[in-house]
N, C-alpha and C positions, 0 to 999 in steps of 0.2 A: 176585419173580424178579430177581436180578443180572443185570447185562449182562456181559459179556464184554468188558473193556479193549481187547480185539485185534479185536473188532467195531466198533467207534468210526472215522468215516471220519479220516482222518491224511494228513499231506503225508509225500510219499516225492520223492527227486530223482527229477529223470527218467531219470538214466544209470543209478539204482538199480532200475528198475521193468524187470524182463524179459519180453517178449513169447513168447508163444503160437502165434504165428500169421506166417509167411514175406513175405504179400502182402497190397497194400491194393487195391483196388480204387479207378480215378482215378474213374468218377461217383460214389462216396460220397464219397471224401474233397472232391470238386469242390461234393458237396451240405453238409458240412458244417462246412466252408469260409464259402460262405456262409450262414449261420448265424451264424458270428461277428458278436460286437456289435461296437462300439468299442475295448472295454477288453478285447478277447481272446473267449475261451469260454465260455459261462454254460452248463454243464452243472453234475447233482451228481456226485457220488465216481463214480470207474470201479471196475467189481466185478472181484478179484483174489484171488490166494489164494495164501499162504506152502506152498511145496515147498524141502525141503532149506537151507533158513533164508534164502529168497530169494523176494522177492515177484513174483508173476505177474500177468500182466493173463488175463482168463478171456473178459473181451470188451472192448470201446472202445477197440481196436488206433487207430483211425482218428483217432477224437477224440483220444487220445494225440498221435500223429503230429502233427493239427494243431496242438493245442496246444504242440507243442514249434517248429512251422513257425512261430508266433506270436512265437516266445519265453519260451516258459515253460520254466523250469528245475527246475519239481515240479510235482508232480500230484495232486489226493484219490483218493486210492483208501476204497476200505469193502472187508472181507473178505467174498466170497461163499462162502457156506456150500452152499449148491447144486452147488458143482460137483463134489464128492466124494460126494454124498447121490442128486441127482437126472440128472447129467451121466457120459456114461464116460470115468471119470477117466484110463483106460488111454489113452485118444486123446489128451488133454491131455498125458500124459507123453509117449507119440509124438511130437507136435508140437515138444513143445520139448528132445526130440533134434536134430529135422531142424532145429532154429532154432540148437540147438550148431555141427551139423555144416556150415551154411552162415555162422555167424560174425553170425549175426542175434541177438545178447546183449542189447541195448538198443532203445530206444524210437527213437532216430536212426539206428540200424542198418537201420531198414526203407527209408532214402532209397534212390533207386533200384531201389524195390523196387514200386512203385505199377504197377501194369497196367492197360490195359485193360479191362471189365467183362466180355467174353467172356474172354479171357486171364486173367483173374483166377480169372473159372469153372473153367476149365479146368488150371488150374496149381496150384489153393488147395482151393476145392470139393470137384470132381472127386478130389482126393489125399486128402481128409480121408476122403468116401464108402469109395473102395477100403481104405482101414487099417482104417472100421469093420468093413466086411464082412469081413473079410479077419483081422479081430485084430490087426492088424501096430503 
């Protein structure tokens, strides 16, 4: 069996890498935060996936963030293959309308964007829930 060149984890800048997702939540990112070693972040690849010839983050919004709160100017991504197989993809493209139309393009775009963990619920969650229900 070949592997797939485009499944291979790979550095992307981070102003290259576009988000999914509006809001972070300040007790995660507060938790993994600390986490951080010395030398930055010891996580592996954040799972992402190529729409319209433009890479997305599918999840690790946060770890992102931090890592760029660190100082990092790229990121390993791996391509999730799950998110079009096992995930509804319709929600994802949802998402990163409402991430167009509020000007949330980038991984630094989220600053200011950090809530509260009830406010997070309620603003993030709460939004994603009603679009599935809903189809929107």
């Amino acid at each position: 069996m070949t592997t797939d060149p485009t499944d291979v984890p790979r550095r992307i800048g981070i102003e290259d890498l576009r988000p999914s997702q509006l809001y972070l939540s300040a007790a995660k990112l507060a938790s993994v935060l600390d986490e951080f070693g010395d030398e930055g972040p010891n996580y592996g690849p954040l799972p992402a996936f190529e729409h319209d010839g433009e890479w997305y983050l599918s999840d690790g919004h946060t770890r992102a963030f931090a890592a760029y709160l660190g100082g990092a100017e790229s990121l390993r991504i791996e391509r999730d293959r799950e998110v079009r197989e096992v995930y509804d993809f319709d929600l994802y493209l949802t998402c990163i309308d409402w991430c167009r139309e509020q000007d949330v393009r980038t991984v630094p775009d989220l600053a200011g964007r950090v809530l509260d963990h009830e406010t997070f619920e309620e603003k993030w969650i709460e939004r994603c829930h009603r679009a599935a229900e809903n189809g929107d």
